[in-house]
PLY file of the C-alpha trace (Angstrom):
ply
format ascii 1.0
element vertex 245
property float x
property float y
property float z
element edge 244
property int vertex1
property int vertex2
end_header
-7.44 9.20 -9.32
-9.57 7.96 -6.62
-12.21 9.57 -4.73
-14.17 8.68 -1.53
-16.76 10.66 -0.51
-18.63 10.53 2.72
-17.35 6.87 3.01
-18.62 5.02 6.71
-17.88 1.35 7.04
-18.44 -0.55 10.59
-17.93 -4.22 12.04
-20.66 -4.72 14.29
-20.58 -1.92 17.14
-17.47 -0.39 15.92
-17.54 2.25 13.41
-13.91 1.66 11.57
-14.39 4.29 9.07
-16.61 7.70 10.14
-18.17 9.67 7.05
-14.98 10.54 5.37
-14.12 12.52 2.22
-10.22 11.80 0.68
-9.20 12.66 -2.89
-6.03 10.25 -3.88
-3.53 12.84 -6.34
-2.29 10.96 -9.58
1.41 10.88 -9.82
1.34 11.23 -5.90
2.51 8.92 -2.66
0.23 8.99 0.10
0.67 7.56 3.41
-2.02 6.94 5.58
-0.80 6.58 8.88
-1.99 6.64 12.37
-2.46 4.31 15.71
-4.20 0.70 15.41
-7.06 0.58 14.87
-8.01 3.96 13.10
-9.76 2.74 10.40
-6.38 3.15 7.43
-6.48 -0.31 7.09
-9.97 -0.36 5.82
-9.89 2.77 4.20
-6.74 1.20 1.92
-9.25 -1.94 1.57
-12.54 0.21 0.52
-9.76 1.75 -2.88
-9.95 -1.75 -4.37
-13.10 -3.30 -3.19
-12.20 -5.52 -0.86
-14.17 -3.45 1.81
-17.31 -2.70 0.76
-18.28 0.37 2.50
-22.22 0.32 4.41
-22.30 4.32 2.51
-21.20 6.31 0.61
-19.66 6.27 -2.55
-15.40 4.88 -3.84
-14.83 6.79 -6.93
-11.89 5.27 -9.52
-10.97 7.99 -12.32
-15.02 9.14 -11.85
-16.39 5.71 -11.85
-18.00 4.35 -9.04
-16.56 1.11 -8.07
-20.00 -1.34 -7.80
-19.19 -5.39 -7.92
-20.10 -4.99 -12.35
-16.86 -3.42 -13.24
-14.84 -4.21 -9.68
-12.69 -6.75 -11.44
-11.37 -4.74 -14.55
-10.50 -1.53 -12.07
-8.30 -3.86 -9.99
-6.64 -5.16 -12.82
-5.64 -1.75 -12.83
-4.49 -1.68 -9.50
-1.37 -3.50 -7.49
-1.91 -4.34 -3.80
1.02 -5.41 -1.01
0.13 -6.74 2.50
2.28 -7.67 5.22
4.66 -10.66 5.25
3.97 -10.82 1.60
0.77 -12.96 1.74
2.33 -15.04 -1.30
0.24 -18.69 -1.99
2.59 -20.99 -0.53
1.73 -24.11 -2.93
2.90 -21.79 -5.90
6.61 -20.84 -6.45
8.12 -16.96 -6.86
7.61 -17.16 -10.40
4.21 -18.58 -10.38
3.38 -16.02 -7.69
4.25 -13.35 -10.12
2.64 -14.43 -13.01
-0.61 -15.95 -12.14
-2.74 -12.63 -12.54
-1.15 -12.07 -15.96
-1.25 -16.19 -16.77
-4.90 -15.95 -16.76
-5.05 -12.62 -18.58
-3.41 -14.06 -21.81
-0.06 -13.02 -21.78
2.10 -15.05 -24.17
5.23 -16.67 -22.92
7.77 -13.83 -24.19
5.92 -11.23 -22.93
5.97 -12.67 -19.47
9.68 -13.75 -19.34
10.54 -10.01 -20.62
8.10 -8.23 -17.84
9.65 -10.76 -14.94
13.53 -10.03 -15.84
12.41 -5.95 -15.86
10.74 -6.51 -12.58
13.40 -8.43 -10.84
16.39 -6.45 -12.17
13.86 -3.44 -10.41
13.59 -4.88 -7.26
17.12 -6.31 -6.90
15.22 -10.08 -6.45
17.90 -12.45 -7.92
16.42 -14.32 -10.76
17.28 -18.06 -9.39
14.75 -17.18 -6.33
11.66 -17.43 -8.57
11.93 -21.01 -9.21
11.51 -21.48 -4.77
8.39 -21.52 -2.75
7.49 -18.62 -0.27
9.16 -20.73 3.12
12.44 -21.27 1.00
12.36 -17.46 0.84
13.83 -14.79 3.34
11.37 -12.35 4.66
12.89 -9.64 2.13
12.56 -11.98 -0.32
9.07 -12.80 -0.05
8.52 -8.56 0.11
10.06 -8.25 -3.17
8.49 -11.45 -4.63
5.12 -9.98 -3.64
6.14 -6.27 -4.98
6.96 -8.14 -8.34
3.03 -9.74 -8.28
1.41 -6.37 -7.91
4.00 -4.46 -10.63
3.52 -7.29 -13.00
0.83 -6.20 -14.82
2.43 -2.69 -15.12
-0.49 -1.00 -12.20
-1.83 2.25 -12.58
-2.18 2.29 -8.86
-0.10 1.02 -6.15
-1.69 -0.45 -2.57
0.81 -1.03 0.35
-0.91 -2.20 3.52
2.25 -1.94 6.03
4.74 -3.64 3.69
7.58 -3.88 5.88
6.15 -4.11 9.33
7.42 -7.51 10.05
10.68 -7.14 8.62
13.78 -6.61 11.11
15.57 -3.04 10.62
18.10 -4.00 8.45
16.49 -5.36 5.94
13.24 -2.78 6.34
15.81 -0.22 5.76
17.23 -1.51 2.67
13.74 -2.10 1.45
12.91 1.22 2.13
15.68 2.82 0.26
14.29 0.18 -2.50
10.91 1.19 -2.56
11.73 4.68 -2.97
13.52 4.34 -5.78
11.15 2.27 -7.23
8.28 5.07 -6.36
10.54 7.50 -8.21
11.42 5.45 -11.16
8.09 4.07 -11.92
5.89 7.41 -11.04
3.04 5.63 -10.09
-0.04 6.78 -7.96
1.12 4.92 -4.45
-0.89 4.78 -1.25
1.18 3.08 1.66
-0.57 2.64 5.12
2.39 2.67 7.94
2.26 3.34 11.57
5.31 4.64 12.00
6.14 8.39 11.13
9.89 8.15 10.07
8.39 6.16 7.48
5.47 8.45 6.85
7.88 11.00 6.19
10.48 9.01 4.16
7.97 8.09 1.38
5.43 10.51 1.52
4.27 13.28 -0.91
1.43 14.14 1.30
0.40 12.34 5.10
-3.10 11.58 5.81
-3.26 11.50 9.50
-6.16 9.57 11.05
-7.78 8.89 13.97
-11.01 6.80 15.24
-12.11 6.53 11.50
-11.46 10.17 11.04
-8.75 11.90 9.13
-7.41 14.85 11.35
-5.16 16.64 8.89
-3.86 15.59 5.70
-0.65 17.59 4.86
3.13 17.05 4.96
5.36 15.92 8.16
6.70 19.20 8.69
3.45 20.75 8.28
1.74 18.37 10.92
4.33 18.98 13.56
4.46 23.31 12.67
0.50 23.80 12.71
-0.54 20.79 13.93
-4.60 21.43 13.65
-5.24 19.28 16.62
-3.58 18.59 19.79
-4.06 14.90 18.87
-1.94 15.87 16.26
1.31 17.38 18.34
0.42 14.13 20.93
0.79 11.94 17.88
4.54 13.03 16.73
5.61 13.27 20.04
4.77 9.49 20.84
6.19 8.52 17.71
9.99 10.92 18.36
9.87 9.16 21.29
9.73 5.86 20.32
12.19 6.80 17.70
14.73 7.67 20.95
14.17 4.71 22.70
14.55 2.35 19.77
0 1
1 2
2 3
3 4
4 5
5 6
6 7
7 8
8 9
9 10
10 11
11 12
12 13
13 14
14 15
15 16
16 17
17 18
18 19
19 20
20 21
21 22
22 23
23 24
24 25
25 26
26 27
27 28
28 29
29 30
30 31
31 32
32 33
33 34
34 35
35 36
36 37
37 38
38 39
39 40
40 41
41 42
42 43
43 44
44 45
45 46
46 47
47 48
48 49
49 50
50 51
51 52
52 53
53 54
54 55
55 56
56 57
57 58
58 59
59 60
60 61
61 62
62 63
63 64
64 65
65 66
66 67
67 68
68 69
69 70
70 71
71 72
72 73
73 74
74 75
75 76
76 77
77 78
78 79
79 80
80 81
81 82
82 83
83 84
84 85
85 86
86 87
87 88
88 89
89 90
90 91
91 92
92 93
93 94
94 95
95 96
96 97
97 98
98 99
99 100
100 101
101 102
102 103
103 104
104 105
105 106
106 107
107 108
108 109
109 110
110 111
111 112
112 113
113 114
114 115
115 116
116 117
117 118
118 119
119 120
120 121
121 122
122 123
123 124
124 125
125 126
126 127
127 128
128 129
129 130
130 131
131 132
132 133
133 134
134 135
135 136
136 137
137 138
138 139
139 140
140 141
141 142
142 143
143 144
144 145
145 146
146 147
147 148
148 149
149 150
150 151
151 152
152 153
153 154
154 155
155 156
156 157
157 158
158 159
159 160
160 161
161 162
162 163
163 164
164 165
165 166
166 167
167 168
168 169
169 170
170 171
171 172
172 173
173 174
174 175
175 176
176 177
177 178
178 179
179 180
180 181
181 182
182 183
183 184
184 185
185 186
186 187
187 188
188 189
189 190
190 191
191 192
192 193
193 194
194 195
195 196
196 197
197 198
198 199
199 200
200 201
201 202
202 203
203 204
204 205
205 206
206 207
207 208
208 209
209 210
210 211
211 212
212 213
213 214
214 215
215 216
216 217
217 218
218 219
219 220
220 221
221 222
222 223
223 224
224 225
225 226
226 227
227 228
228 229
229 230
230 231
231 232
232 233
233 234
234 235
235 236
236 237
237 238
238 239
239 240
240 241
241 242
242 243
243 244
């Protein structure tokens, strides 16, 4: 579904992303996942144009995404940040629909998608009609999960969607999000830094490192033939972690 292809982006000195190939699998979840600062952040960013990168080429379906036809292809495309990163002068609902709003969707239509949406993310219906700081963190997840289905996505963009949440809740959002993954069968790319996560959602792992992937592959297959030792160091930081916590 999407291709990059020799892809390098840097911010001044720092080269965030380092000449690297990835083919996103239709149907698929991929995490991208890896320590701060390893570039998956702005590789996420280069799939719907909000990182341009300084070469090579961001393929969507075989079309190269160039600023003429960047605005139809992410129409096409949903995309979740942290904490939400809702408009706070606009309410749930308004949140929701303002993408579709200014496509032409008729009333109906939009009443019908929002009730689908929020019966799918377990949002209650009254919590539409509040703004973003009347909202619990969870909330405001869900709310922004809502905007990005709401115009019924080929592709999904999570840029760590539940790091700020507390366990509780990240854990019943996780069990959420799954089942919305496996419900929907979309095309999902989710950037995490944590590996229980990694492995909880994905259908394949793309591990990176200094702008670099390492080894793309699945959980088990990382920590059996891990084809680095940053690899093995990786996991073990992360089981660690996963003791002390």
């Amino acid at each position: 579904m999407i291709t990059l292809a020799n892809v390098v982006k840097s911010y001044g000195d720092v080269e965030a992303v380092s000449g690297l190939d990835l083919t996103i699998r239709r149907g698929a979840t991929t995490v991208l996942i890896g320590p701060s600062g390893c570039g998956k952040s702005t590789l996420l960013r280069m799939m719907n144009g909000l990182v341009v990168p300084d070469s090579g080429d961001v393929r969507w379906l075989g079309e190269r995404l160039v600023v003429e036809n960047l605005a139809q292809i992410r129409q096409r495309q949903g995309y979740v940040i942290q904490e939400g990163g809702l408009f706070p002068h606009l309410s749930a609902r308004d949140n929701v629909t303002l993408l579709v709003a200014y496509l032409g969707w008729g009333t109906g239509r939009i009443e019908a998608r929002l009730g689908e949406l929020a019966s799918l993310t377990q949002l209650p219906i009254e919590a539409l009609a509040r703004y973003p700081r009347e909202l619990s963190g969870g909330q405001r997840q869900r709310v922004s999960l809502m905007r990005a289905l709401m115009p019924d996505p080929d592709l999904l963009l999570l840029d760590e969607p539940l790091g700020s949440l507390d366990p509780m809740i990240r854990a019943d959002l996780q069990a959420d999000l799954r089942r919305i993954f496996d419900d929907l069968d979309k095309t999902v790319v989710l950037v995490t830094h944590d590996l229980a996560e990694a492995d909880y959602f994905s259908d394949t792992v793309v591990l990176m490192r200094r702008g670099t992937i390492v080894q793309i592959g699945s959980i088990a297959e990382l920590a059996s033939e891990p084809a680095d030792p940053f690899v093995s160091s990786f996991i073990e930081a992360q089981r660690r972690l996963q003791i002390q916590a």
